[in-house]
N, C-alpha and C positions, 0 to 999 in steps of 0.2 A: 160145294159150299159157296152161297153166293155172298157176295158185297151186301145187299140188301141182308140180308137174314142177319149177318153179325152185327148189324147196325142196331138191326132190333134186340139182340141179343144184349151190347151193348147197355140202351135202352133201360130192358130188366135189370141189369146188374145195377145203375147206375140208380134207379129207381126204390128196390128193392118189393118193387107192387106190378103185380100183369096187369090190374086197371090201371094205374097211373101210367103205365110204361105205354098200354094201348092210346091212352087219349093224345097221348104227346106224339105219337105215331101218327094219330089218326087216322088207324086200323079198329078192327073189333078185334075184341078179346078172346073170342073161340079162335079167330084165324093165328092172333100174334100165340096161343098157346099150341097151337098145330104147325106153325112152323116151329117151336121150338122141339116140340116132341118128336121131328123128323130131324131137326140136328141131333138131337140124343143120340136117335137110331140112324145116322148116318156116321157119327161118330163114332159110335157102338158107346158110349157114357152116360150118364145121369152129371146131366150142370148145374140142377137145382134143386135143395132143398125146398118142398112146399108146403109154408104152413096154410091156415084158415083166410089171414088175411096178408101175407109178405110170401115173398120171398128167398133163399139164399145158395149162394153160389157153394158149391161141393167143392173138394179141391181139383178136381177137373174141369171145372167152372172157372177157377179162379187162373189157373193155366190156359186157359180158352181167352180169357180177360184178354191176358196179357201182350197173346199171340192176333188177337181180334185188334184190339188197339195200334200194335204196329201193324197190322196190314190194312186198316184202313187209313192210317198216317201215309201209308207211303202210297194207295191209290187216289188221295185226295192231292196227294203232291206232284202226282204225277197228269192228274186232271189238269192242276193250275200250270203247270211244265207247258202242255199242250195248247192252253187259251193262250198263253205268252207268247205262242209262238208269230199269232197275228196281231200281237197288242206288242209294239217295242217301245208304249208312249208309259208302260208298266208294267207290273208281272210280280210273284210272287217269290223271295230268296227266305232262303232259312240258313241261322247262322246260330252255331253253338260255340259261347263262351266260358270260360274257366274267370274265375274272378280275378281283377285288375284294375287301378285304378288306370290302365294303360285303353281300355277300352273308350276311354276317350276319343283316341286317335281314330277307333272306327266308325264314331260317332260324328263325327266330324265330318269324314269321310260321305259319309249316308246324308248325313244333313247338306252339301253342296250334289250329291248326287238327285234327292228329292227333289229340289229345285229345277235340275233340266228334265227329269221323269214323276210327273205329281202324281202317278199310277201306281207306282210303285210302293209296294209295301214288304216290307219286312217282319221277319219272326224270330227274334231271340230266346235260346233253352241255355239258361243257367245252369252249370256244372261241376265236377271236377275235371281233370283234362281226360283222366280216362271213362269218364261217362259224354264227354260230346265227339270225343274222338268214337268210344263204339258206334253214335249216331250218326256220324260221317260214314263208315264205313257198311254201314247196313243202310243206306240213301235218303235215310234221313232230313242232313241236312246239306246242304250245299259248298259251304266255309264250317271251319272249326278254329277258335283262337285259343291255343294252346301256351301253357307256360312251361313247357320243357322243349328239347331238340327235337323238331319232327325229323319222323323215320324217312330217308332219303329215296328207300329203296318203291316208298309206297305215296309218298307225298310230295308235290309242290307245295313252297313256301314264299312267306312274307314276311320280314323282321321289322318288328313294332321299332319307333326310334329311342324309346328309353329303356327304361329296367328298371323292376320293382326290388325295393329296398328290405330286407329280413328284418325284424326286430320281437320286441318280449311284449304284448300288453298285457296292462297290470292296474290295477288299482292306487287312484292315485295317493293315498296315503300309505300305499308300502311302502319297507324301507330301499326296496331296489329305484323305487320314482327318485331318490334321491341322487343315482348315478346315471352321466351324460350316454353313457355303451353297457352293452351287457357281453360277458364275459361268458365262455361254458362252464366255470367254474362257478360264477355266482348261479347255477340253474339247476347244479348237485343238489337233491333232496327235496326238491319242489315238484308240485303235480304239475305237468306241463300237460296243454292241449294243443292237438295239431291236424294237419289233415296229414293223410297213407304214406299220399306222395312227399312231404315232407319230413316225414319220420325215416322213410325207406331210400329217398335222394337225395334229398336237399340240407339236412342237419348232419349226414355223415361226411358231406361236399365241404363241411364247415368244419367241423370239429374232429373229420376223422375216428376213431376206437373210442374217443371219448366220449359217442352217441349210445355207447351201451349203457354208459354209467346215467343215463338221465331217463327220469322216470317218467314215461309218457303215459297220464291215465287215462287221457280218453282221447278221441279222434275226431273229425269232423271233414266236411265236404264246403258247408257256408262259413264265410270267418262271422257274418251275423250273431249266429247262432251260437259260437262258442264266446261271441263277445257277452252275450246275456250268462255263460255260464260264468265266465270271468267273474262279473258282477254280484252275482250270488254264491261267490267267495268259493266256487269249485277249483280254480289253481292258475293258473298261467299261459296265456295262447302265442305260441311263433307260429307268425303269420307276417302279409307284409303289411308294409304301412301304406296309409289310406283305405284302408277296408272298413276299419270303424273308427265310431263319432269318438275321437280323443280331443276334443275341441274343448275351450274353457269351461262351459256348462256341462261337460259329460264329466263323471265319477273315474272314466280311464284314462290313463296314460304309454304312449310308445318309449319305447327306445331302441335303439337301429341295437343288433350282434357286433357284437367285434372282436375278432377282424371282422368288417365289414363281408353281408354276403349278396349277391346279386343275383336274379333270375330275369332273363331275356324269355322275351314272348312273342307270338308267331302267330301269323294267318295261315291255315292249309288246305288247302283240297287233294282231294287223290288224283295221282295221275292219270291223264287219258278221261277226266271226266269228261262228258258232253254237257256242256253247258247248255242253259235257257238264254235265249237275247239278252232277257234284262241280268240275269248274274253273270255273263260274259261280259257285259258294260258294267256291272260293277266291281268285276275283276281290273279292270282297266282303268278306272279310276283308284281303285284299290293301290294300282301300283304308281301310278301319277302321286298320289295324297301321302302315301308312307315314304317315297323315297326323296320330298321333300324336307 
């Protein structure tokens, strides 16, 4: 199975037309459909349904997608790995975050590191911790900023200098906007929205047995996203604060848990990685810029 071939494979999928997928190639159309009919048969699968004038992927196709897409993520990473090696004036890092408004601090970081390496470029994958942490560990990407304990046994670490704040948003004409904290008990009976991780760590870190009693109807990954369900009156999001617009002009409102809850957040990479030049310099600043 070559690099080339899933490229074009890709292509079709991506397309849903062998002309259109040809021209953007800029292959003919007998050849890009001759190579695909010998991935079939090399496979031993059928990838595509074919109509008259489209395309579409089978479910073997769609599993091909998937496994296509990470292995050509990780030979194009490993391509730019290798140019970096005679360019240390830049080079390519890739860095999966979990949301915070803490990401500042690597922003920061990145922005005085730019400045001595203007080669340098960066890739950020938005997440939750356990979708940039799977990406870290399948080589993905390089760093992963995580909002729980990284696992010791598998990871180097870096602790961000703050801590993001837990709280309820809400609509500002509820009657909860009226009180300065929110309580586990003001949260009995209400549709709460949350991400996995803090249904499964973080609100039983708080309230203890009394995470049973609370009714969590739907979940999420983006606090964005659940702030738009807020809005159209689907129920209540703990999340932290600064993730969304609760400013004068926006319809929502925060307010912190209390007792008060905290979550500390972390730079990782896996142990024994072999760095590239440039993310070994920016490990190095990395550590310079947070332990100030």
């Amino acid at each position: 199975m070559e690099i080339r071939v899933l490229r074009y494979f890709l292509e079709i999928a991506r397309s849903g037309n062998m002309s259109r997928a040809a021209k953007t190639l800029h292959v003919t159309q007998p050849t890009l459909s001759k190579q695909m009919k010998d991935l079939e048969q090399e496979l031993g699968k059928k990838l595509f349904h074919r109509g008259s004038t489209s395309v579409s992927l089978t479910e073997e196709g769609m599993l091909l997608r998937k496994r296509a897409e990470d292995i050509l993520d990780m030979a194009d990473k490993t391509i730019d790995e290798f140019k970096a090696l005679d360019n240390i004036a830049g080079g390519e890092v890739h860095v999966g975050c979990a949301e915070s408004y803490q990401i500042k601090y690597l922003a920061q970081v990145i922005k005085e590191f730019k400045v001595k390496y203007p080669l340098f470029h960066y890739h950020l994958t938005s997440g939750n911790t356990e979708q940039v942490v799977e990406r870290l560990d399948r080589g993905l990407l390089d760093f992963a900023v995580i909002v729980e304990p990284p696992d010791l046994s598998k990871y180097n670490y870096l602790q961000l200098p703050a801590a993001d704040t837990w709280g309820l948003i809400m609509k500002k004409e509820d009657v909860l906007s009226q009180k300065e904290s929110i309580c586990v008990e003001d949260l009995f009976g209400l549709d709460l929205i949350c991400s996995i991780q803090a249904m499964q760590v973080d609100i039983p870190r708080w309230c203890g047995e009394k995470a049973d009693m609370l009714n969590i109807s739907g979940t999420i990954n983006l606090a964005y996203n659940g702030s738009v369900f807020v809005k159209e009156g689907l129920g209540y999001m703990l999340t932290f604060d600064k993730l969304t617009d609760t400013s004068p002009d926006s319809d929502l409102c925060f307010r912190p848990l209390e007792p008060p809850l905290k979550t500390e957040m972390y730079v990782i990479w896996k142990k024994y990685q072999v760095f590239t030049p440039i993310a070994d310099l920016l490990l190095n600043e990395l550590k310079l810029g947070l332990s100030q």
